[in-house]
TORZA-561349 format. One line per field, with one value per residue (C-alpha): residue number from 1; x, y, z. Coordinates in steps of 0.001 Angstrom, whole numbers. Example, Ala and Ser with C-alpha at 12.3 -4.5 7.8 and 13.67 -1.06 7.14 Angstrom:
2
n	c(1, 2) .
u	c(12300, 13670) .
v	c(-4500, -1060) .
w	c(7800, 7140) .
***
This chain:
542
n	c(1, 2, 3, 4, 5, 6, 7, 8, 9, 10, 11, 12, 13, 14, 15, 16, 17, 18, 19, 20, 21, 22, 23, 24, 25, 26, 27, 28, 29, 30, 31, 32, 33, 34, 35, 36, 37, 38, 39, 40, 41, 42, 43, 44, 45, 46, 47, 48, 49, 50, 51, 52, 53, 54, 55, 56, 57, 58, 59, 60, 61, 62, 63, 64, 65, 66, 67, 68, 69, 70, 71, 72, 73, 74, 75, 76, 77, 78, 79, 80, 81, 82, 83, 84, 85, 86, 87, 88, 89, 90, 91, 92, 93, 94, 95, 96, 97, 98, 99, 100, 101, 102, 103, 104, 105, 106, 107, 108, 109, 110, 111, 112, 113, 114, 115, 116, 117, 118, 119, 120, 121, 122, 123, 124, 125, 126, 127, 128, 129, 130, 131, 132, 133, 134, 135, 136, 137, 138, 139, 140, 141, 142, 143, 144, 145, 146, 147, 148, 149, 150, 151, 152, 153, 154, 155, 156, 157, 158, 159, 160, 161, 162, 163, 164, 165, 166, 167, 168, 169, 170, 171, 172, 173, 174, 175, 176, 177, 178, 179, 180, 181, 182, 183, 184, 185, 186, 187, 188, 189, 190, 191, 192, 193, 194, 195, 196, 197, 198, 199, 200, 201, 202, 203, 204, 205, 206, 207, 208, 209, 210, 211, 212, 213, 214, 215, 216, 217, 218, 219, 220, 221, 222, 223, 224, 225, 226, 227, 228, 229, 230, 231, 232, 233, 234, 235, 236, 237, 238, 239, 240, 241, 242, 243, 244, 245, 246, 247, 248, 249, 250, 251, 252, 253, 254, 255, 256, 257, 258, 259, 260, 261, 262, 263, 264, 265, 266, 267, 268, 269, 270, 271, 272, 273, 274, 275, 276, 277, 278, 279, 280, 281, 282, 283, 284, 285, 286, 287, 288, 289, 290, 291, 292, 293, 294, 295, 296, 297, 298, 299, 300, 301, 302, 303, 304, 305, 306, 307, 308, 309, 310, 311, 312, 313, 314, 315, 316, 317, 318, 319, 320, 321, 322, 323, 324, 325, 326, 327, 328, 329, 330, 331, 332, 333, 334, 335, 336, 337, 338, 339, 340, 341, 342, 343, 344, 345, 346, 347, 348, 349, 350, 351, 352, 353, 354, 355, 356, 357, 358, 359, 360, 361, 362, 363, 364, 365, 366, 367, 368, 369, 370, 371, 372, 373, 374, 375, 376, 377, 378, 379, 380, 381, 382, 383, 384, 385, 386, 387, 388, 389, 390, 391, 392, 393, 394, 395, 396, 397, 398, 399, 400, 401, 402, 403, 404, 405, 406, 407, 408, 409, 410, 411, 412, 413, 414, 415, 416, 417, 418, 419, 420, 421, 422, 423, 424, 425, 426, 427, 428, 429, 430, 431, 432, 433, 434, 435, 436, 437, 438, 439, 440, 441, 442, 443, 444, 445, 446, 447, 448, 449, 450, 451, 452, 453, 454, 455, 456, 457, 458, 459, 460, 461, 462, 463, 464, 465, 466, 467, 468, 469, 470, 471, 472, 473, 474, 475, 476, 477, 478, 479, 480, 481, 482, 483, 484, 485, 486, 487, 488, 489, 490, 491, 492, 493, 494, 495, 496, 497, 498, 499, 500, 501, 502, 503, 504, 505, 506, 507, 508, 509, 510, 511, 512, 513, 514, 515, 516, 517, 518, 519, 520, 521, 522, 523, 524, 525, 526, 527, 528, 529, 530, 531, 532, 533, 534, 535, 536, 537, 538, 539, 540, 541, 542) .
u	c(-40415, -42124, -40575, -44351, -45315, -43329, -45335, -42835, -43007, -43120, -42040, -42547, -39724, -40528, -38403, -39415, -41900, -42490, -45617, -46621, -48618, -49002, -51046, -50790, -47121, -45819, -47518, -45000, -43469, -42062, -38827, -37985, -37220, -38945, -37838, -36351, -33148, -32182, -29918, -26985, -24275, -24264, -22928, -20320, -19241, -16460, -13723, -11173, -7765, -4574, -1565, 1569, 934, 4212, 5031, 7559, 8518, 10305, 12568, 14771, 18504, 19012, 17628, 15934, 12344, 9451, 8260, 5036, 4280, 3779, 1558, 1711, 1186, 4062, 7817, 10321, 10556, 6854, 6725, 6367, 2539, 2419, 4385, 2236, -836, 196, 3162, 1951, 2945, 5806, 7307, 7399, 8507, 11569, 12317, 11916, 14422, 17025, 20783, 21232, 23592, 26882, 27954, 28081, 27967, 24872, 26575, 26033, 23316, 20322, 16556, 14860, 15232, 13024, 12736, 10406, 9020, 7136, 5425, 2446, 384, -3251, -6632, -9094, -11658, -12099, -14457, -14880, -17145, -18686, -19203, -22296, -24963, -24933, -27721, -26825, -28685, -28960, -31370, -34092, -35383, -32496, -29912, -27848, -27969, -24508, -21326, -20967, -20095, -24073, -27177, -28863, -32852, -35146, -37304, -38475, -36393, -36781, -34256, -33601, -32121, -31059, -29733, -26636, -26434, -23265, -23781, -24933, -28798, -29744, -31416, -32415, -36386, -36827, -35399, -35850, -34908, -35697, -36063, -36137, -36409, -39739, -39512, -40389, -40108, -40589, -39613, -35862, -35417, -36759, -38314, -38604, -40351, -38286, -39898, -37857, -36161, -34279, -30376, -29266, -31174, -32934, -31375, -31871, -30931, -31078, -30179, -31189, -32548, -31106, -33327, -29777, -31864, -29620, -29070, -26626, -25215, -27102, -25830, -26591, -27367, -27779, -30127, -30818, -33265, -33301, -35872, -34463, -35818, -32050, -33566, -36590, -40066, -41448, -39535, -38670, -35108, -33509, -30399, -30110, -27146, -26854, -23849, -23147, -21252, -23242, -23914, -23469, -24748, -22897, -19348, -19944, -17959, -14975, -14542, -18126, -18838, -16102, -16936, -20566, -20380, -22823, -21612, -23439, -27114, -26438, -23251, -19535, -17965, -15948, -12834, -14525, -15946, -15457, -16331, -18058, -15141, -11074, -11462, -13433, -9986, -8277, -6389, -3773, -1769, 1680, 3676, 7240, 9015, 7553, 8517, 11859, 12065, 10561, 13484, 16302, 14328, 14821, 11018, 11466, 14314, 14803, 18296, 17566, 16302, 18820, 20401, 18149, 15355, 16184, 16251, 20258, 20071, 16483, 14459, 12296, 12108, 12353, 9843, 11160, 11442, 7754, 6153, 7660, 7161, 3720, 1909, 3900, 3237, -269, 149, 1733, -20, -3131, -1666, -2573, -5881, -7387, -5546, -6564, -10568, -9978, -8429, -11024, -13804, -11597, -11144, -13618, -10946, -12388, -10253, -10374, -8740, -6675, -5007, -5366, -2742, -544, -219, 570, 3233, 5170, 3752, 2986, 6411, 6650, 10380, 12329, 11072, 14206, 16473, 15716, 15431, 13136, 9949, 9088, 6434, 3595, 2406, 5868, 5304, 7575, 8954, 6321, 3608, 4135, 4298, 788, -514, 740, -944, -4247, -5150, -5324, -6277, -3749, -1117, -2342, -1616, 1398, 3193, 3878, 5733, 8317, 8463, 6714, 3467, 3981, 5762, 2737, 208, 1506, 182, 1762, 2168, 3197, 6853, 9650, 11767, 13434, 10958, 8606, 11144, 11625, 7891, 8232, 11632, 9275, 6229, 8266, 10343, 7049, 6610, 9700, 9815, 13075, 15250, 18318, 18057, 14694, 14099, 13404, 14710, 11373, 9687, 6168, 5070, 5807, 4716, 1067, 1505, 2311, -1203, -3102, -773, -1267, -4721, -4966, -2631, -5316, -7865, -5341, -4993, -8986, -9120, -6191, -8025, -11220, -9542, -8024, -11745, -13370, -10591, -10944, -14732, -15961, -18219, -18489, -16054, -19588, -21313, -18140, -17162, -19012, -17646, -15699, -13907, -13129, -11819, -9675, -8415, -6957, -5049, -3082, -3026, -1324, 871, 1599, 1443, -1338, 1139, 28, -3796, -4028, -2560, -4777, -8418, -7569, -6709, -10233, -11925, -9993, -11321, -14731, -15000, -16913, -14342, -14808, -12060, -11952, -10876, -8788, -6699, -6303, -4807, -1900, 1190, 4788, 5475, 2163, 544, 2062, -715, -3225, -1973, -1419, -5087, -6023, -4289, -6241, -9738, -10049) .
v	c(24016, 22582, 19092, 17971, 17800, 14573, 11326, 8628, 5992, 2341, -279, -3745, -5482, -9056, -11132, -9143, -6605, -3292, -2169, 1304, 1388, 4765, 6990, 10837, 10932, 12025, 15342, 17403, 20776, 23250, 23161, 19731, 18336, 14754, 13489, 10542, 12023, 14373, 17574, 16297, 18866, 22227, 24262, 27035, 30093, 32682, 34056, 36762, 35316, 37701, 36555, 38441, 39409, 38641, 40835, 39604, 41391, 38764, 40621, 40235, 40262, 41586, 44981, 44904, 45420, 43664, 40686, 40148, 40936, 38031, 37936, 35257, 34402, 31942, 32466, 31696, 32107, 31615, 27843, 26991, 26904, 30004, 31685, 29740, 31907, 34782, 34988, 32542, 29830, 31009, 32991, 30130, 27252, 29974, 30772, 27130, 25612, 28589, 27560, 29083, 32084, 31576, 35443, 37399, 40914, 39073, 40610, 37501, 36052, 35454, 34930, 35778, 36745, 37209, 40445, 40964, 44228, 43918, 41960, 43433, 42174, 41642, 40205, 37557, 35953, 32479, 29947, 27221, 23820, 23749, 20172, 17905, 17111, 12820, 10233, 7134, 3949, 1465, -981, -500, -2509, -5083, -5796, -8308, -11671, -12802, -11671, -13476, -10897, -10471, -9158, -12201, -10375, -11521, -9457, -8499, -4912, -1528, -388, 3569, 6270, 9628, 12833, 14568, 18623, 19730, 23398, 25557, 27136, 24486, 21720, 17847, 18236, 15070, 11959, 10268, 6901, 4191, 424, -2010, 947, 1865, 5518, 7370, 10070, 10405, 12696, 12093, 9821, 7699, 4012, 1100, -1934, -5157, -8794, -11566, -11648, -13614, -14936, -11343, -8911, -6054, -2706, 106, 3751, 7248, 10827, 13352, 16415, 19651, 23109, 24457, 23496, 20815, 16805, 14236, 12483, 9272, 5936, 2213, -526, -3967, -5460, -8958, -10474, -14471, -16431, -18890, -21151, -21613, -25032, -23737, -24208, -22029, -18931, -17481, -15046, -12712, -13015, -9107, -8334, -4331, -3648, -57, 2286, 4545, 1765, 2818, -89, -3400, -3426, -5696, -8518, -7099, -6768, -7396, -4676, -4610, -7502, -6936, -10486, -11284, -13784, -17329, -16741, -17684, -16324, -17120, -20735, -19855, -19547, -15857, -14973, -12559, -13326, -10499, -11120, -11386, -14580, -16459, -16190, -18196, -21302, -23938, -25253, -26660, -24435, -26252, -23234, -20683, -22976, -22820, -18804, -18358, -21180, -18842, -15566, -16724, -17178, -20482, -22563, -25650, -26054, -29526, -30447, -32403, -29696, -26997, -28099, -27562, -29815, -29549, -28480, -26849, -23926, -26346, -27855, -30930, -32998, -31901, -28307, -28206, -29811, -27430, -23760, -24876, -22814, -19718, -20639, -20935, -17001, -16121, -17412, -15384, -12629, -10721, -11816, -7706, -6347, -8660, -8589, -4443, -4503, -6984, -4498, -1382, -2960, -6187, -8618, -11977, -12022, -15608, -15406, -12916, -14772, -18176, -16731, -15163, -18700, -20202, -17356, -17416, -18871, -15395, -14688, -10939, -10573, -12066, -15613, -18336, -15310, -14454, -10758, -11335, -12436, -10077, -9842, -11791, -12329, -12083, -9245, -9494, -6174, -7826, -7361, -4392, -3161, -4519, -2886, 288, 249, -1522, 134, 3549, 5029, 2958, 4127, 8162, 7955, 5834, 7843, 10741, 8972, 8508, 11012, 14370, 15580, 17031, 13660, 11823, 13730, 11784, 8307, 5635, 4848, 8786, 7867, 7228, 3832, 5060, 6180, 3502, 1182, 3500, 3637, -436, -847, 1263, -369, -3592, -2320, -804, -4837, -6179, -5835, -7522, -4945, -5841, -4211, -4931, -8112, -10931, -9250, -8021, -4787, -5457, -2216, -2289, -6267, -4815, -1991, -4595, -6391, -3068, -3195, -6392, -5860, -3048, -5527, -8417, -5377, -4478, -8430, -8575, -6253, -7217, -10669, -8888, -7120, -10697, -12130, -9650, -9066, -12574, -13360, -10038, -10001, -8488, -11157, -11737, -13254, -14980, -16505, -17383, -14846, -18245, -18575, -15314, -15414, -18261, -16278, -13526, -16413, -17400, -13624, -13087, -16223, -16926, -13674, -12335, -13800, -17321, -16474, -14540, -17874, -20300, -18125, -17810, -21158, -22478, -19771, -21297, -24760, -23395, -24517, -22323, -19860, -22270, -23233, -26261, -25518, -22800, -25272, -27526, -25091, -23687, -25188, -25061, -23651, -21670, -25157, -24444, -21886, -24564, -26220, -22830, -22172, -25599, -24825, -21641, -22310, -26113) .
w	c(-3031, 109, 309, 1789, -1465, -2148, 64, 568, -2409, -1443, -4490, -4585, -6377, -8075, -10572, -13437, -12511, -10645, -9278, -7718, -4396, -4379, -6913, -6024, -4962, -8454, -8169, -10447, -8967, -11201, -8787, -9323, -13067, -13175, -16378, -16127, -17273, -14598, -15094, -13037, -10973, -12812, -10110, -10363, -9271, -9373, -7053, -7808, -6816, -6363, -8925, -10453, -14330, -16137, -19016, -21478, -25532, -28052, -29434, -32580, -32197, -35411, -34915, -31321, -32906, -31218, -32425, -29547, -26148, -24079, -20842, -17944, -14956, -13893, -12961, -15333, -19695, -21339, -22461, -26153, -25670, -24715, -27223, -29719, -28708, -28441, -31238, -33554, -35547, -37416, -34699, -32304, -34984, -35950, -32358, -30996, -34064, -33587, -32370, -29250, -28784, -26615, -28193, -24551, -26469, -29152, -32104, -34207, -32961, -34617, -34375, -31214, -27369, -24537, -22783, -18886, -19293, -15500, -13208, -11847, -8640, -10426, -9839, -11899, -11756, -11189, -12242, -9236, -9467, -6588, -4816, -5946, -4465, -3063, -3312, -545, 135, 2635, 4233, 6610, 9007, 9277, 11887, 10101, 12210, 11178, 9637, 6677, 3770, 3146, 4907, 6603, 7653, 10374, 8287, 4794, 4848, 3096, 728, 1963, -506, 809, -635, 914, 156, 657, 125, 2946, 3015, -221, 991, -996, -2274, -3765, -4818, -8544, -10044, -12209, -11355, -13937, -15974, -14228, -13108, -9626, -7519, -3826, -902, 363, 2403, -161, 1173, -1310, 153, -1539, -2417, -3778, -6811, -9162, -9171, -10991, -8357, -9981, -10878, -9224, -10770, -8049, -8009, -5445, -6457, -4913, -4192, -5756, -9184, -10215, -9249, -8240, -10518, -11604, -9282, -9547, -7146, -8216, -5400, -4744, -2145, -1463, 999, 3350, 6656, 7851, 8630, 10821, 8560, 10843, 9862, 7026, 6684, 3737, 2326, 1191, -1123, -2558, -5010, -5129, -4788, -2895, -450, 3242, 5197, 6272, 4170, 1123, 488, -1596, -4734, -5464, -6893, -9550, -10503, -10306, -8992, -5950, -2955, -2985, -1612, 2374, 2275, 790, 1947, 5386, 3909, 2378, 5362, 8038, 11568, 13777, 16863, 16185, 18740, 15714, 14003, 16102, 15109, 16595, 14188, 14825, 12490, 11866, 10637, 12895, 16244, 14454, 14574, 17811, 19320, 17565, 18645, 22160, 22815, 23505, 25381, 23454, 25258, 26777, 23017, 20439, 18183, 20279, 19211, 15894, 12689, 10675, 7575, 7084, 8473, 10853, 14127, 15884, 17344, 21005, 19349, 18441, 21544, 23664, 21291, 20930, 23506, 21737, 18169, 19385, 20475, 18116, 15164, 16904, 17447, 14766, 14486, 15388, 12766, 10410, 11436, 11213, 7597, 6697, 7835, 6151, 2804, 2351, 1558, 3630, 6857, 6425, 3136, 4438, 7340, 5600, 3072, 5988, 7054, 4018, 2620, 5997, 9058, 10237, 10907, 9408, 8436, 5813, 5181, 4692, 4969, 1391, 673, -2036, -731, 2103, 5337, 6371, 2679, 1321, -834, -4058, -6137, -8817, -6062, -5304, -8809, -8938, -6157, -7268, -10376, -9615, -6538, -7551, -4220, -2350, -4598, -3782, 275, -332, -3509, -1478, 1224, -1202, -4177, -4316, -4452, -8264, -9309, -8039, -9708, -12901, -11649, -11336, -15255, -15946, -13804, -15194, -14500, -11815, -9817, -10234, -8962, -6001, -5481, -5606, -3043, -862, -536, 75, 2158, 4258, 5357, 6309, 10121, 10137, 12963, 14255, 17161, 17771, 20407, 18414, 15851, 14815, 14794, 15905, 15044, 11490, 11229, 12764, 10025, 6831, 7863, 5826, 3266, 2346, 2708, -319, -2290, -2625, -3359, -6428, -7269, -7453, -9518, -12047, -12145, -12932, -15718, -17382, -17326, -18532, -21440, -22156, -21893, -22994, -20574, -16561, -14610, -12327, -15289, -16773, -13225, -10045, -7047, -5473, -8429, -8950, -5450, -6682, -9804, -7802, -5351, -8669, -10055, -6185, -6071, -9824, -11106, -14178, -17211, -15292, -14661, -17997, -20093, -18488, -18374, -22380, -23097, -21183, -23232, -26643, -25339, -25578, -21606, -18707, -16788, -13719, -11217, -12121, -16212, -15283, -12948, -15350, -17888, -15177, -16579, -16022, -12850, -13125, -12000, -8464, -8362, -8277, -4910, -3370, -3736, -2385, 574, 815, 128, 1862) .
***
């Protein structure tokens, strides 16, 4: 088809309404389906593959007759599946129950045995999906004015669809889509002027239509567009949130879109933000306990200092102590402030948040925190913590299972292990952030500290999502529309600190009190020890 055909379709988006600028562009083409139910992938194709054809008889011990022929194409006996299709029912049940024979010369023995007649080098053919084709979209016509977790627009942008072919000589002809439910068609890339809308954005449904005769698959964006003066009544801005999946422009702010929760309009509060430069980062603060390990690392000479500048009996330092490691704390409480700003941009998680809670777990010093071996790293990682990362962040769990068991084993997931390896899997992850070395100076391997700043990073992605889960078990209902994204934010701090048995209690006993799934309820319902969650996120968030 001659993609000319297609004009490019502009769409104005309102609160509640769509209208069409454009008349003529939905000229139909017998190449491209137009219902508003496109064909999705239906690509395949064969390939003859070389492979050894196994030929086994089950035979009878009584009088060596033949019971079936087997074929397969594995080493080793046929499996009790297999010998189910091609001996059937009764022949496998008999052989499968029968005692097995310890008589070396088989005089007694009784029931069945397998013979290999050959193995044969053969060919087959092979049926083979080939790849889809992709549907993207981004924005066009803004350069984002600030970092803040959302797009902040000098001007009224363009939302932008495009179509990615991934097979050679087929080509993208057209993309389709509904808005609102409102369907249309235009030439790929695909521009869609925006207007304002309301709190909840609009939807947005695309595929891409391949020449291959097939589509993508159908993808959703939730798009949101909010007016602002910033304060000057002389120009107007636009905040510009798009959940998706397929979105490629600015990273969103994370975990938005499982939640399907959007950031406040102008932005998250600064403690969910994410500065454009690592120097925005920087803080000062007079950390007691990390003066105290940089005086007994040797960083800092405290000789002249009563006790060495440290205080008897706890894991601080003195007054003198502290005045005098302060330039170093200072450095080193910065220090990581790149790696944090690049695992922010990599994964979403605020880098705010991110070293807020590195400062709060262990003052940034990245080995074993009070000399206990149970809370480990820069965010003291637990064997609890890991657990949860390794089963809520499914991709995190695929690059990291094969450092430790095999490829096979990890095909299983993380729920198809067995004890033992699951608790392996665990040791290992929490082992992966404890930089304590012996023989390292300061006792401290820097490398593997700088290295524990992504883990943690995929372990509040796995918390966010395990606190998504609890609301929306609880509320029956998305955890965006049950919870504002702050709170939610807030949720995952005590699904992190407390652990989900804490969050999970007090989200259902605010639901049983018929209250709103805000911070404030929630709080209140953290009892026990769980209420320790409350002042951890305090110290967080203000």
């Amino acid at each position: 088809m001659d993609g000319k055909r297609f004009q490019p379709v502009y769409i104005l988006l309102t609160m509640s309404m769509l209208l069409v600028l454009i008349g003529s562009a939905f000229a139909s083409s017998p190449s491209v389906n137009l219902q508003e139910n496109p064909p999705g992938p239906d690509r395949y194709t064969s390939i003859i593959v070389d492979y050894i054809k196994y030929t086994w008889w089950m035979s009878r011990f009584d009088d060596k007759s033949i019971a079936c022929k087997i074929v397969i194409d594995h080493e080793g006996l046929p499996t009790v599946n297999e010998v189910y299709t091609e001996c059937g029912e009764d022949i496998a049940e008999e052989w499968f129950e029968q005692d097995l024979c310890t008589d070396t010369k088989y005089k007694d023995c009784e029931g069945f045995y397998f013979y290999q007649v050959s193995a044969v080098p053969s060919q087959r053919e092979v049926a083979v999906e080939l790849p889809p084709a992709k549907a993207w979209v981004d924005l066009e016509g803004c350069s984002p004015l600030v970092t803040i977790a959302t797009n902040l627009c000098e001007f009224m942008p363009n939302l932008v669809i495009t179509g990615e072919e991934p097979l050679p000589n087929e080509v993208i002809i057209g993309i389709g889509g509904l808005i609102d439910g409102q369907p249309f068609t235009c030439n790929a890339p695909c521009h869609i002027r925006l207007a304002p809308t309301d709190a909840d954005g609009v939807t947005v449904d695309f595929w891409a239509y391949s020449s291959y005769g097939d589509s993508s698959d159908i993808f959703t964006a939730q798009v949101r567009v909010a007016a602002d003066n910033i304060g000057n009544p002389d120009q107007t801005y636009w905040y510009v949130d798009v959940i998706s999946s397929q979105w490629i422009g600015v990273p969103i702010a994370s975990c938005a879109e499982s939640w399907d929760s959007f950031p406040p309009v102008g932005g998250p509060p600064h403690w969910l933000t994410t500065p454009g430069r690592a120097e925005d980062l920087n803080t000062e603060v007079p950390y007691n306990y990390l003066a105290a390990k940089l005086i007994s690392a040797g960083v800092v000479d405290a000789s002249r200092c009563e006790n060495g500048g440290l205080l008897l009996d706890t894991y601080g330092a003195n007054t003198c102590g502290l005045e005098l490691a302060r330039p170093d704390v200072t450095a080193w409480q910065n220090r990581f402030d790149g790696l944090i700003l690049e695992v922010a941009k990599d994964t979403g998680v605020p880098a705010q948040m991110l070293k807020r809670l590195f400062a709060q777990e262990s003052q940034f010093w990245p080995a074993l925190f009070h000399d206990n071996d149970l809370d480990i790293g820069l965010g003291q990682l637990t064997e609890n913590g890991a657990d949860t990362t390794l089963l809520w962040n499914f991709s995190f769990f695929e690059q990291f299972c094969p450092l430790i068991l095999s490829a096979k084993q990890c095909e299983k997931g993380y729920l198809g292990l067995d004890k033992t390896e699951r608790e392996m899997l665990r040791l290992g992850l929490v082992n992966t952030v404890n930089a304590t070395c012996q023989d390292c100076p300061l006792g401290i391997d820097l490398t593997e500290a700088d290295f524990s700043v992504k883990i943690f990073g995929h372990t509040m992605l796995a918390n966010c999502e395990q606190a998504g889960r609890i609301v929306r078990n609880v509320s029956g209902d998305s955890p965006g529309e049950a919870a504002s994204y702050e709170d939610l934010w807030k949720f995952t701090l005590v699904n992190y600190n407390a652990g989900p048995g804490c969050l999970g209690e007090a989200v259902q006993a605010t639901a049983d009190k018929g209250l709103p799934l805000e911070w404030e309820n929630v709080a209140a319902s953290l009892n026990g020890i769980c209420s320790l969650g409350a002042g951890y996120v305090a110290d967080i968030s203000q």
